[in-house]
PDB file as gemmi writes it, atoms N, CA and C in Angstrom:
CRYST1    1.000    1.000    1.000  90.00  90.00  90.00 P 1                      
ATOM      1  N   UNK A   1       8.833   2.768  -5.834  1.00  0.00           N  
ATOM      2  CA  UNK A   1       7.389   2.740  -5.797  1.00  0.00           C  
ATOM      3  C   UNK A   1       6.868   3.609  -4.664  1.00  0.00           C  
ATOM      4  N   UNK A   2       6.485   4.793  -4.746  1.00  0.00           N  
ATOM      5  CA  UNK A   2       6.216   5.901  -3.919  1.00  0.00           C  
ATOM      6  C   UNK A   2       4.791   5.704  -3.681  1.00  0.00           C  
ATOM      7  N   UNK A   3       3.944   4.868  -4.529  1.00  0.00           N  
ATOM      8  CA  UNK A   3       2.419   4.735  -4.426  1.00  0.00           C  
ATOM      9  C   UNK A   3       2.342   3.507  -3.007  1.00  0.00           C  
ATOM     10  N   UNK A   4       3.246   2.603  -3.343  1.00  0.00           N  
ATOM     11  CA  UNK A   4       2.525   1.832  -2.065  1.00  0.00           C  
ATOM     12  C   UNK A   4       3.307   2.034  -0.752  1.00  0.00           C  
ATOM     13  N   UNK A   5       4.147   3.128  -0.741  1.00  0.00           N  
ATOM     14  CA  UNK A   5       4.697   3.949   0.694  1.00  0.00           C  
ATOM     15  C   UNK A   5       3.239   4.934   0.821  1.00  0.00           C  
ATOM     16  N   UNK A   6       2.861   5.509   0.129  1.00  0.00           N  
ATOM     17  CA  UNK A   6       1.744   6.388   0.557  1.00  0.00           C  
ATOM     18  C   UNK A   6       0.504   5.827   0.711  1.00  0.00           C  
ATOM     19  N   UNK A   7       0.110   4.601   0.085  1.00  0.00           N  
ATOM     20  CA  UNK A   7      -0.736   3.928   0.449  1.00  0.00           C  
ATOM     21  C   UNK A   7      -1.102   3.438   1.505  1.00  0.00           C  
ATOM     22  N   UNK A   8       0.135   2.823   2.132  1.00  0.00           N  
ATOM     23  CA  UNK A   8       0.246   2.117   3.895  1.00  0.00           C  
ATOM     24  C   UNK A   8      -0.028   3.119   4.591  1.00  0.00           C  
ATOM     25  N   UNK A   9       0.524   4.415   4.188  1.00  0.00           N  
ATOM     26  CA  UNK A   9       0.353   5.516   5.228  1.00  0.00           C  
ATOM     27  C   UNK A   9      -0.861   5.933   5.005  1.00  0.00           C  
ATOM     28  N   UNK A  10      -1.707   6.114   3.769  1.00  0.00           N  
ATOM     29  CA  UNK A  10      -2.575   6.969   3.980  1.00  0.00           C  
ATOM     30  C   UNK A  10      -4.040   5.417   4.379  1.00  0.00           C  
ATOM     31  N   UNK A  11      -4.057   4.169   4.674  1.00  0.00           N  
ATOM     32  CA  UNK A  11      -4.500   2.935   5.292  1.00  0.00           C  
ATOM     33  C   UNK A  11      -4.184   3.350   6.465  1.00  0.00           C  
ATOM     34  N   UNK A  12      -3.156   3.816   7.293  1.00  0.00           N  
ATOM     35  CA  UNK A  12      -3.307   3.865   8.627  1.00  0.00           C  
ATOM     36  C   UNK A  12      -4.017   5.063   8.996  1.00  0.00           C  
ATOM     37  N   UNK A  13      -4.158   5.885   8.338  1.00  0.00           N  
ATOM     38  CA  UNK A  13      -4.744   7.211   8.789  1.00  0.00           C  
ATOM     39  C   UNK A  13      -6.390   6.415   9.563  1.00  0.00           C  
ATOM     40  N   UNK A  14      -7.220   7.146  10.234  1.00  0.00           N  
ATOM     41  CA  UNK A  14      -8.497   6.967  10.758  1.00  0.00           C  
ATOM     42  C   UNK A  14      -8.916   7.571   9.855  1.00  0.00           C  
ATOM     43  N   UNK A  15     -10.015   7.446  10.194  1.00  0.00           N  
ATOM     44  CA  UNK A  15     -11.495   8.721   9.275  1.00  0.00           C  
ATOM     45  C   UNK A  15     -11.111  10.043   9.839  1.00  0.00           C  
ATOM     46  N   UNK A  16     -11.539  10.309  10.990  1.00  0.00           N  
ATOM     47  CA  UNK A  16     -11.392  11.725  11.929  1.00  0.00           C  
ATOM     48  C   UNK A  16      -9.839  11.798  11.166  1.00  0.00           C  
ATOM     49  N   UNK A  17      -9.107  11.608  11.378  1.00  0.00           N  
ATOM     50  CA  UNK A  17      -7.642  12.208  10.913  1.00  0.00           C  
ATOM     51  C   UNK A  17      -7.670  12.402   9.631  1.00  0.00           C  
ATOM     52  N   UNK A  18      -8.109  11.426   8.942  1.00  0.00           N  
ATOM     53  CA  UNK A  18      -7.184  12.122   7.741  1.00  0.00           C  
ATOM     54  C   UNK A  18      -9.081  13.045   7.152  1.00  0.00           C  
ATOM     55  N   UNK A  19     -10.032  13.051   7.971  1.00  0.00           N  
ATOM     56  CA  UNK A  19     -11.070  14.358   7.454  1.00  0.00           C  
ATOM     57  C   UNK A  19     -10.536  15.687   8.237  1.00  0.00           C  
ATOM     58  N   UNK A  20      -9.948  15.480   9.242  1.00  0.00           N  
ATOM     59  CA  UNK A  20      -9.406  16.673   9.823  1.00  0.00           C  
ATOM     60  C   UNK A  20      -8.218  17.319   9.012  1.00  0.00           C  
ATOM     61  N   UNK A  21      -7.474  16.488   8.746  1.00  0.00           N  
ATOM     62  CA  UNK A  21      -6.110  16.544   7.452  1.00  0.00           C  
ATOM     63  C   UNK A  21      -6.738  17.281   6.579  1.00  0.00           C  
ATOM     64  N   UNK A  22      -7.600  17.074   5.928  1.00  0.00           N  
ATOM     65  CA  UNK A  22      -8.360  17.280   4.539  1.00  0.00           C  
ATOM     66  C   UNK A  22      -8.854  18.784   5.117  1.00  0.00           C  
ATOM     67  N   UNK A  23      -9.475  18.740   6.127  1.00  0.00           N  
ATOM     68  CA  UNK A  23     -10.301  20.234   6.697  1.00  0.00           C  
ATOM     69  C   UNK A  23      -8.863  21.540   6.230  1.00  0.00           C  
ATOM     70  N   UNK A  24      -7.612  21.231   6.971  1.00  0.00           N  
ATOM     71  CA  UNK A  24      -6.145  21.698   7.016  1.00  0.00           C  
ATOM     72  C   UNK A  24      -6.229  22.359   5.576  1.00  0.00           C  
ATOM     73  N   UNK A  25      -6.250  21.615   4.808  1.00  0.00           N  
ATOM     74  CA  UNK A  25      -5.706  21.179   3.600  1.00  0.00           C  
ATOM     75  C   UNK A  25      -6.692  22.072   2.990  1.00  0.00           C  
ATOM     76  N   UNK A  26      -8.093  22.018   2.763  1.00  0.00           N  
ATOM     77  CA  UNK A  26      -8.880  22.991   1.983  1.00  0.00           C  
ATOM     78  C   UNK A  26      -8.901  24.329   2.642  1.00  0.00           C  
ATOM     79  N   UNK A  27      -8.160  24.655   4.146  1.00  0.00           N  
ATOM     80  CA  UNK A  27      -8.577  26.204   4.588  1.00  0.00           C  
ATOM     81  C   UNK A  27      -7.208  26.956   4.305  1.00  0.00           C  
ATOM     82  N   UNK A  28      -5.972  26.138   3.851  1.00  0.00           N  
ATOM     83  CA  UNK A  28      -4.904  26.528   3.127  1.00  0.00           C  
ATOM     84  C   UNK A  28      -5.014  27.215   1.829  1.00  0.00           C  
ATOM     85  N   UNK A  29      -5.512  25.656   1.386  1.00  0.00           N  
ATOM     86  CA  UNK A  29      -5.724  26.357  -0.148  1.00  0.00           C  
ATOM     87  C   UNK A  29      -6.798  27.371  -0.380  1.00  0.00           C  
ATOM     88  N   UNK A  30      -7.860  27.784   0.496  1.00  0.00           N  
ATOM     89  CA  UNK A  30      -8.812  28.949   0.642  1.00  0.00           C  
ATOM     90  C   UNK A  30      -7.888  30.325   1.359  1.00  0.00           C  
ATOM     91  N   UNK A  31      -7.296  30.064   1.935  1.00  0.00           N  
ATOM     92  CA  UNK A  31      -6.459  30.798   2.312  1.00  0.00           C  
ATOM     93  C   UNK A  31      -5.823  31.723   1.294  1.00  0.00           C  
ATOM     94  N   UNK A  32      -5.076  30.721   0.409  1.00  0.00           N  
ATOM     95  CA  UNK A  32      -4.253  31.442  -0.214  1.00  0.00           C  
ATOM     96  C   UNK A  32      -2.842  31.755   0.251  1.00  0.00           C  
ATOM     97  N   UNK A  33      -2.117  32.406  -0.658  1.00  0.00           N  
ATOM     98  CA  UNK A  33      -0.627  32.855  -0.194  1.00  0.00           C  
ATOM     99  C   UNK A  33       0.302  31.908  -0.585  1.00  0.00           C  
ATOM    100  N   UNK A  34       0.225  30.624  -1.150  1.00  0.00           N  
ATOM    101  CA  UNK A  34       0.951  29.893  -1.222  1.00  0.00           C  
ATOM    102  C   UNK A  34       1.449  29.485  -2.594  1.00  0.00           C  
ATOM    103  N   UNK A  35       2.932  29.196  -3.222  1.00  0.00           N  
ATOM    104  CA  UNK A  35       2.784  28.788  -4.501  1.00  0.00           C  
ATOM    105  C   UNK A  35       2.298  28.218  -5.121  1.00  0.00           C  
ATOM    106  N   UNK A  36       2.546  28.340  -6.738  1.00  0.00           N  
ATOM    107  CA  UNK A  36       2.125  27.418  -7.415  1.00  0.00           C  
ATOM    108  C   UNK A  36       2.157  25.858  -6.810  1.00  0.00           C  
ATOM    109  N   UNK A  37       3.348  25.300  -6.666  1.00  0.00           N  
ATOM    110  CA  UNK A  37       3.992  23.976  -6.167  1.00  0.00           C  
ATOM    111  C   UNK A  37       3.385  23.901  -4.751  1.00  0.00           C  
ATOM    112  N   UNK A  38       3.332  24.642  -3.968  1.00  0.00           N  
ATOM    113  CA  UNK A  38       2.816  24.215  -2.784  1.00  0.00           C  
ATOM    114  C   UNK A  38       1.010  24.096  -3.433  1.00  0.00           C  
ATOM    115  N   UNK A  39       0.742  24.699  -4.058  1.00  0.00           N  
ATOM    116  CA  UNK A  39      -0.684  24.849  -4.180  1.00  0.00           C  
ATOM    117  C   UNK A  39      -1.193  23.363  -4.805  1.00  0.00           C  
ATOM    118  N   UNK A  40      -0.495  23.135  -5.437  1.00  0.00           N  
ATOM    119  CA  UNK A  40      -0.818  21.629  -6.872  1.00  0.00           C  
ATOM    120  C   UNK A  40      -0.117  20.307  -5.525  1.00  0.00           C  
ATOM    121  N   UNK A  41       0.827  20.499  -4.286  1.00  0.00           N  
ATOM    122  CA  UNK A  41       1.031  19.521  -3.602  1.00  0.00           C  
ATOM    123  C   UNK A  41      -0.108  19.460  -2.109  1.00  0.00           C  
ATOM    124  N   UNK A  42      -0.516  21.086  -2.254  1.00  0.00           N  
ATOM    125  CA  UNK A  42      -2.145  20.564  -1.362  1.00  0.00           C  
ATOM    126  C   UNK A  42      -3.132  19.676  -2.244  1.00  0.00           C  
ATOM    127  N   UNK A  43      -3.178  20.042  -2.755  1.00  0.00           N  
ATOM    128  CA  UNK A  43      -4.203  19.673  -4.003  1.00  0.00           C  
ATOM    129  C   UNK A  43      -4.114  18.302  -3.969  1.00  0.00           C  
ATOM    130  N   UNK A  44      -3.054  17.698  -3.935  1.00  0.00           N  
ATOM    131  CA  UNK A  44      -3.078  16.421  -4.195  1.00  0.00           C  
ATOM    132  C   UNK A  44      -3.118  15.831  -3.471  1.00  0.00           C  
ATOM    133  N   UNK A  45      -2.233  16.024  -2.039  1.00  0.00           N  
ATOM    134  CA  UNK A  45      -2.597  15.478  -0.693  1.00  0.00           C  
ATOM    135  C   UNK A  45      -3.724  15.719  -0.292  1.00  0.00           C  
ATOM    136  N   UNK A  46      -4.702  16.480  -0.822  1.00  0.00           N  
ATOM    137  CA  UNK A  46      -6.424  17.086  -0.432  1.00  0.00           C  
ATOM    138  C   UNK A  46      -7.076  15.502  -1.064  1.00  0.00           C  
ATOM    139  N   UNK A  47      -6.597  15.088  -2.319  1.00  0.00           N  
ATOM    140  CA  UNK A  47      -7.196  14.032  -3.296  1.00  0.00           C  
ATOM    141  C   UNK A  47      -6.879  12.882  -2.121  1.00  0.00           C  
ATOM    142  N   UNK A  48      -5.935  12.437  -1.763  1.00  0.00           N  
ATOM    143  CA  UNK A  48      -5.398  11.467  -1.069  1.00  0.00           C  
ATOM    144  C   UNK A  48      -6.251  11.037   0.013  1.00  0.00           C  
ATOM    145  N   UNK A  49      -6.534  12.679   0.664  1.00  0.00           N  
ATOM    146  CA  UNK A  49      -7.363  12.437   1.880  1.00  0.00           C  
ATOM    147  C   UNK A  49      -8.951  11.832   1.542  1.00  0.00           C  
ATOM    148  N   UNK A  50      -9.675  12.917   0.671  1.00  0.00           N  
ATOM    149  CA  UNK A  50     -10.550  12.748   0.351  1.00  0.00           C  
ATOM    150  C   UNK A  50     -10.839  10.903   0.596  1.00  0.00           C  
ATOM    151  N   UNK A  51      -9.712  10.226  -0.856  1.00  0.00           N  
ATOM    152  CA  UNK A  51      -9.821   8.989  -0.558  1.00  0.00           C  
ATOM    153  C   UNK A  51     -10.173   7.673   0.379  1.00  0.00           C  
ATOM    154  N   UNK A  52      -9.270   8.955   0.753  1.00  0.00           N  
ATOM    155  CA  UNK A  52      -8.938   7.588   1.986  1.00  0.00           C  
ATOM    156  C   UNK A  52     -10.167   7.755   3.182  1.00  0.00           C  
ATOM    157  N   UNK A  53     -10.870   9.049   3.378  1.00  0.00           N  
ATOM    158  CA  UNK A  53     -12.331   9.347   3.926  1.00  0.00           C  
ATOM    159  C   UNK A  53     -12.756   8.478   3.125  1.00  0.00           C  
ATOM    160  N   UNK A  54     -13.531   8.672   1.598  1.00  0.00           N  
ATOM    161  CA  UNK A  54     -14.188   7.912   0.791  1.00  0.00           C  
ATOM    162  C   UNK A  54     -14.363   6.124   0.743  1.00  0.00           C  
ATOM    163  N   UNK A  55     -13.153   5.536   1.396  1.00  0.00           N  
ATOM    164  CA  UNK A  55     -12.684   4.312   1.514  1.00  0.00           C  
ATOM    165  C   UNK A  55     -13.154   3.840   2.713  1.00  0.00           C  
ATOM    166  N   UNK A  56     -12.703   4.577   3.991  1.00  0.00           N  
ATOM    167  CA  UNK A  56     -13.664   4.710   5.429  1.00  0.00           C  
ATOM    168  C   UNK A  56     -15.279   4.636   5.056  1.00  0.00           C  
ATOM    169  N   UNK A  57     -15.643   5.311   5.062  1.00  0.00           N  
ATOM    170  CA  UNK A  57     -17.308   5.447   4.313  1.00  0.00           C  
ATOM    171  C   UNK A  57     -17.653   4.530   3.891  1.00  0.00           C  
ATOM    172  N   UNK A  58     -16.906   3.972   2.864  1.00  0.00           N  
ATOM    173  CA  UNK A  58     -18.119   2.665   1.766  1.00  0.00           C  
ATOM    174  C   UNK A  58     -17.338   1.871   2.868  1.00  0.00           C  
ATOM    175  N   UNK A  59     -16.299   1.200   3.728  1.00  0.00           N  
ATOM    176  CA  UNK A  59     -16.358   0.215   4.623  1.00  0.00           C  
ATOM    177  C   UNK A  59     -17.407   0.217   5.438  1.00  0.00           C  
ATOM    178  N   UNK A  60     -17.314   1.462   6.273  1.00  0.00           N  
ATOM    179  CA  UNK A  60     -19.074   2.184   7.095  1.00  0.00           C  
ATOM    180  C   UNK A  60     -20.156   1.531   6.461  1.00  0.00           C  
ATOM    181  N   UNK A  61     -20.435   1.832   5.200  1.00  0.00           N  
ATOM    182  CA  UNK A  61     -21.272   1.219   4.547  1.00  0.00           C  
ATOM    183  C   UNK A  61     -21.975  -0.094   4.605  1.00  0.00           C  
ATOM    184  N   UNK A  62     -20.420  -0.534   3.641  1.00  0.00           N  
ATOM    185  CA  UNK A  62     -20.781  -1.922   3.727  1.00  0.00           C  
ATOM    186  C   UNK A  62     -20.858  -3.085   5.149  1.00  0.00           C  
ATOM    187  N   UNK A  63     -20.276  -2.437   5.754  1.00  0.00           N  
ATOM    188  CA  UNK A  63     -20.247  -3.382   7.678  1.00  0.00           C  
ATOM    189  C   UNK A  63     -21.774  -2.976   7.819  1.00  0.00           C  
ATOM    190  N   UNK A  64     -22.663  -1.732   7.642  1.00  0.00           N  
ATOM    191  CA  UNK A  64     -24.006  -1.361   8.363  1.00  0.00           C  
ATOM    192  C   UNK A  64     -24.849  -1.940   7.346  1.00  0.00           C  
ATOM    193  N   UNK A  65     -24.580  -2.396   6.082  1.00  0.00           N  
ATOM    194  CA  UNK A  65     -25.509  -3.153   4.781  1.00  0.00           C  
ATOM    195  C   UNK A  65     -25.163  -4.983   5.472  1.00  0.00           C  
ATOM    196  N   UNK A  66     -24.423  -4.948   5.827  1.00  0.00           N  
ATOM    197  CA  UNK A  66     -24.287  -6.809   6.391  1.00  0.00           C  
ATOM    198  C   UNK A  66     -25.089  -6.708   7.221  1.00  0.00           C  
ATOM    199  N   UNK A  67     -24.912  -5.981   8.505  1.00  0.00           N  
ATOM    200  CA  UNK A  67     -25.269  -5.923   9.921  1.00  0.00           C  
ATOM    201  C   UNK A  67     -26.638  -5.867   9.719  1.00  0.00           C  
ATOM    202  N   UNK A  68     -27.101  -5.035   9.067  1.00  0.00           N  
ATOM    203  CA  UNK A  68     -28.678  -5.094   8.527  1.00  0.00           C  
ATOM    204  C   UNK A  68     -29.179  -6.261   7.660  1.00  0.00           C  
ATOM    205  N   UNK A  69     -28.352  -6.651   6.663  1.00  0.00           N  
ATOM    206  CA  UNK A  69     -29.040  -8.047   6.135  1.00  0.00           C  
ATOM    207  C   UNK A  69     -28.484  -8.902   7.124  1.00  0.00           C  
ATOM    208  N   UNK A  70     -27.716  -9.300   7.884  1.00  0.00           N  
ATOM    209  CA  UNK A  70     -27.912 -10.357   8.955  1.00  0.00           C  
ATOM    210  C   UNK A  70     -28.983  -9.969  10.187  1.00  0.00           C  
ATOM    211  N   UNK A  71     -29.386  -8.935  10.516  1.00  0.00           N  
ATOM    212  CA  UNK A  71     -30.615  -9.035  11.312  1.00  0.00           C  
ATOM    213  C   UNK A  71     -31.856  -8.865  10.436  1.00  0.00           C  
ATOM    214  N   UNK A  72     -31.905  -8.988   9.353  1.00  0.00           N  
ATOM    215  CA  UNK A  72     -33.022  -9.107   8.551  1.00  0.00           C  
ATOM    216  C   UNK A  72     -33.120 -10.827   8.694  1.00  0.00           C  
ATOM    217  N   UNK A  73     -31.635 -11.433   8.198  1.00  0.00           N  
ATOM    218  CA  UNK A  73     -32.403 -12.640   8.009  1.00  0.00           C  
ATOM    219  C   UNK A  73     -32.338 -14.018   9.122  1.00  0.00           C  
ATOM    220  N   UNK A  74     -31.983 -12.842  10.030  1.00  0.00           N  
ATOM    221  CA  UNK A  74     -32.678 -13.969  11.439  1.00  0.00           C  
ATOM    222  C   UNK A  74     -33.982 -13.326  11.398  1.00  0.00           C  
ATOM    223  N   UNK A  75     -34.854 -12.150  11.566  1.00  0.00           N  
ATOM    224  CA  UNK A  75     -35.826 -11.872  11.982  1.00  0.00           C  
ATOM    225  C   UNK A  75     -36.419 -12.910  10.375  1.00  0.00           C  
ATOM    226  N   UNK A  76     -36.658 -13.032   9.764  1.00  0.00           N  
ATOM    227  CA  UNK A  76     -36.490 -13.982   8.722  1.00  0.00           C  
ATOM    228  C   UNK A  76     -36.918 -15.424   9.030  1.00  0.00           C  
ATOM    229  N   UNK A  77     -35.867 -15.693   9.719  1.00  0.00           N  
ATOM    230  CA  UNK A  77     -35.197 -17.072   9.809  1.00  0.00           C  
ATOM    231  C   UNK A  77     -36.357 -17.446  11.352  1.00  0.00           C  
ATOM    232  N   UNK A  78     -36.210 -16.275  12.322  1.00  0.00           N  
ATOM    233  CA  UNK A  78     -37.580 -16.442  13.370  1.00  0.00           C  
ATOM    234  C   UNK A  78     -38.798 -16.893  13.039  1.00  0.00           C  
ATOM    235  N   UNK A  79     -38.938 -15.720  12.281  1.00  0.00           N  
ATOM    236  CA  UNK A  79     -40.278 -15.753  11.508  1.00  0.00           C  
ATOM    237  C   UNK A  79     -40.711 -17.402  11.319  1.00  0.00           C  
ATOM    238  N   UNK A  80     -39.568 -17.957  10.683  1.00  0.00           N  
ATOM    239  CA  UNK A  80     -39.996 -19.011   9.874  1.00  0.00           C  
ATOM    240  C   UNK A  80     -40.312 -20.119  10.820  1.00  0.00           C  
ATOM    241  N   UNK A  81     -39.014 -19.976  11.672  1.00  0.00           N  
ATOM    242  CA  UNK A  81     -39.003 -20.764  13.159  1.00  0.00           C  
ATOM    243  C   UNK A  81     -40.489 -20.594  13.592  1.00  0.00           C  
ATOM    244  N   UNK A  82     -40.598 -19.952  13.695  1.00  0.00           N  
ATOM    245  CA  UNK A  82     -41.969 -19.716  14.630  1.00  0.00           C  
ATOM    246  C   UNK A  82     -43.382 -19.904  14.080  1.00  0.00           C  
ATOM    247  N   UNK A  83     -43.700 -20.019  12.579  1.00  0.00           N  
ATOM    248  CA  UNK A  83     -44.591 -20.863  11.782  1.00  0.00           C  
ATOM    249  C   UNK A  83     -44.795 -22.601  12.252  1.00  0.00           C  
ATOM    250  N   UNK A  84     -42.768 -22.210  12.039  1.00  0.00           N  
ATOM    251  CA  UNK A  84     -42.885 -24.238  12.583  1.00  0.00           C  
ATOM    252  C   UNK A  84     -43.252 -24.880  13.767  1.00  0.00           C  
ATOM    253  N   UNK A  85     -43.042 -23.950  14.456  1.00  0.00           N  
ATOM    254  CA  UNK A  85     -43.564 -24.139  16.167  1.00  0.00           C  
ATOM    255  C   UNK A  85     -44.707 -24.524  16.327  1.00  0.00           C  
ATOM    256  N   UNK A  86     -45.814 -23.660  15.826  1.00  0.00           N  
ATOM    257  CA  UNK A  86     -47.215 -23.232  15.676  1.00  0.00           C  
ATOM    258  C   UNK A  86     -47.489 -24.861  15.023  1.00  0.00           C  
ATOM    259  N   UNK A  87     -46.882 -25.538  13.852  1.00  0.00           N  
ATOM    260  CA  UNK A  87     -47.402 -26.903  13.740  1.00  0.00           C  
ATOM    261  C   UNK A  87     -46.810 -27.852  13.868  1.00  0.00           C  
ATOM    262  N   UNK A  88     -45.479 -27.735  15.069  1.00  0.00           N  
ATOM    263  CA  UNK A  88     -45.786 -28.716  15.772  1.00  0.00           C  
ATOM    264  C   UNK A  88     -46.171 -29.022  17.159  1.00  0.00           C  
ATOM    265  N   UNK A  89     -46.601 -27.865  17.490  1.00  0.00           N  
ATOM    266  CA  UNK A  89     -47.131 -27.712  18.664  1.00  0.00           C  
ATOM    267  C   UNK A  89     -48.668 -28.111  18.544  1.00  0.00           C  
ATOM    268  N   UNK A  90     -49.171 -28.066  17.242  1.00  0.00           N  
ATOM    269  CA  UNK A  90     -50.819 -28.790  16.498  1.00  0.00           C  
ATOM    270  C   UNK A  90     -50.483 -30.312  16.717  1.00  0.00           C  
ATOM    271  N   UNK A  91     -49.202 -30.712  16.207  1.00  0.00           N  
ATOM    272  CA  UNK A  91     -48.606 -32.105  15.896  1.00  0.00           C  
ATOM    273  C   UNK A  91     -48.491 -32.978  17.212  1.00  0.00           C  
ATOM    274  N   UNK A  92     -47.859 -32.074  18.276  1.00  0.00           N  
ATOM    275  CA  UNK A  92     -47.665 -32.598  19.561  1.00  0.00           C  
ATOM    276  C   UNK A  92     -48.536 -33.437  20.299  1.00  0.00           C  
ATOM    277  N   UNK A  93     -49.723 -33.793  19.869  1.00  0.00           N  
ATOM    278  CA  UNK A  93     -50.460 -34.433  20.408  1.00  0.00           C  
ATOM    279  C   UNK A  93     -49.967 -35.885  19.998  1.00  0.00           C  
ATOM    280  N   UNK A  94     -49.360 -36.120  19.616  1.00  0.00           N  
ATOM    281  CA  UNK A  94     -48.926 -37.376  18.385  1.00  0.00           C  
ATOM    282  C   UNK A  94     -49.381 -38.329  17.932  1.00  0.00           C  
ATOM    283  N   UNK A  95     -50.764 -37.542  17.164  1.00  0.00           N  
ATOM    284  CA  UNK A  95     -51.502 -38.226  16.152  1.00  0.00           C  
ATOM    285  C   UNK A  95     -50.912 -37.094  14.539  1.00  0.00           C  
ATOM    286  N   UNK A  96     -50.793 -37.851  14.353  1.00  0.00           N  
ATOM    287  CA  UNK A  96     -50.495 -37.683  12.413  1.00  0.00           C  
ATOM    288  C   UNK A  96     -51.824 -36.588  11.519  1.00  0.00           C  
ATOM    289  N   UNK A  97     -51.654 -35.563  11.151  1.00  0.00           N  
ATOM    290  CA  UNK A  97     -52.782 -35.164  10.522  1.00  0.00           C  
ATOM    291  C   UNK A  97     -53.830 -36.237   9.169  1.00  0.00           C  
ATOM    292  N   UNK A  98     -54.899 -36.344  10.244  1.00  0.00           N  
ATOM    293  CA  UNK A  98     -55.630 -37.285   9.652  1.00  0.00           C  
ATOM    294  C   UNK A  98     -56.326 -38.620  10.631  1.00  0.00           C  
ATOM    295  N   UNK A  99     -55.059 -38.928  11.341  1.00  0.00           N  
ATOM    296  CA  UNK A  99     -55.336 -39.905  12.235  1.00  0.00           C  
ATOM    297  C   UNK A  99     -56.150 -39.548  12.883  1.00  0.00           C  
ATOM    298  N   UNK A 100     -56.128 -39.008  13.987  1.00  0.00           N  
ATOM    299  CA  UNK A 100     -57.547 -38.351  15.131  1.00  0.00           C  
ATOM    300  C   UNK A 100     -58.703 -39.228  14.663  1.00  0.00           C  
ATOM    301  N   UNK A 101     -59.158 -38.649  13.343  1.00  0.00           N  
ATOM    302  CA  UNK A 101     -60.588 -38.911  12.703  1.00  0.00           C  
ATOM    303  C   UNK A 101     -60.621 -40.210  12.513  1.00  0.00           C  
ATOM    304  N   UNK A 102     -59.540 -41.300  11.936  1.00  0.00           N  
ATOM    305  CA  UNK A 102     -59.468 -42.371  11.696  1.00  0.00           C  
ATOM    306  C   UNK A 102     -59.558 -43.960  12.895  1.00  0.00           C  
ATOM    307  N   UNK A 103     -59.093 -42.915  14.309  1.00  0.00           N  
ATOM    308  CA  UNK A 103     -59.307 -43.633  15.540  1.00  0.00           C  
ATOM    309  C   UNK A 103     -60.475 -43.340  16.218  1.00  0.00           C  
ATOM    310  N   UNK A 104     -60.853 -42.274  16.041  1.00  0.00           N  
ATOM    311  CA  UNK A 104     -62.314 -41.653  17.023  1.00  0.00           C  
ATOM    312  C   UNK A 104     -63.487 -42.129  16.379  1.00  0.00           C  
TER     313      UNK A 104                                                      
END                                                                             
């Protein structure tokens, strides 16, 4: 199973490495000079990288889509806090809405 030896390896790569890898990899094959076989085994290690950038990214993604809906829903969750404050800080007197009028 040659897929999940290249898998672990291409999981440890960083972003910066394996986009720098990939940079290698497309100024080769722009380059030129190289065989067929070397040309179709950039090619594919170019796909690999790509990936494994592509995989970095939507993690990027998705960690900055949480991080943003969790400070959405405290500012949210404040918000709401702070409605409630507002009546019971009305309440704090500790008469019951209604009472006041019913004793005075």
């Amino acid at each position: 199973m040659v897929k999940t030896g290249e898998k672990s390896t291409e999981t440890a790569l960083g972003y910066e490495q394996a986009r720098d890898e990939l940079v290698e990899v497309v100024r080769r094959l722009e380059t030129g000079g190289t065989t067929l076989e070397e040309s179709l085994a950039l090619w594919e290690r170019g796909e690999e990288l790509a990936q494994v950038c592509r995989r970095w990214l939507d993690g990027a993604r998705a960690r900055l889509d949480a991080a943003l809906a969790e400070r959405s829903d405290a500012a949210d969750t404040s918000e709401a806090a702070g409605s409630g404050r507002s009546v019971r800080s009305a309440d704090a007197s500790g008469a019951a809405p209604g009472e006041g009028e019913a004793a005075g």
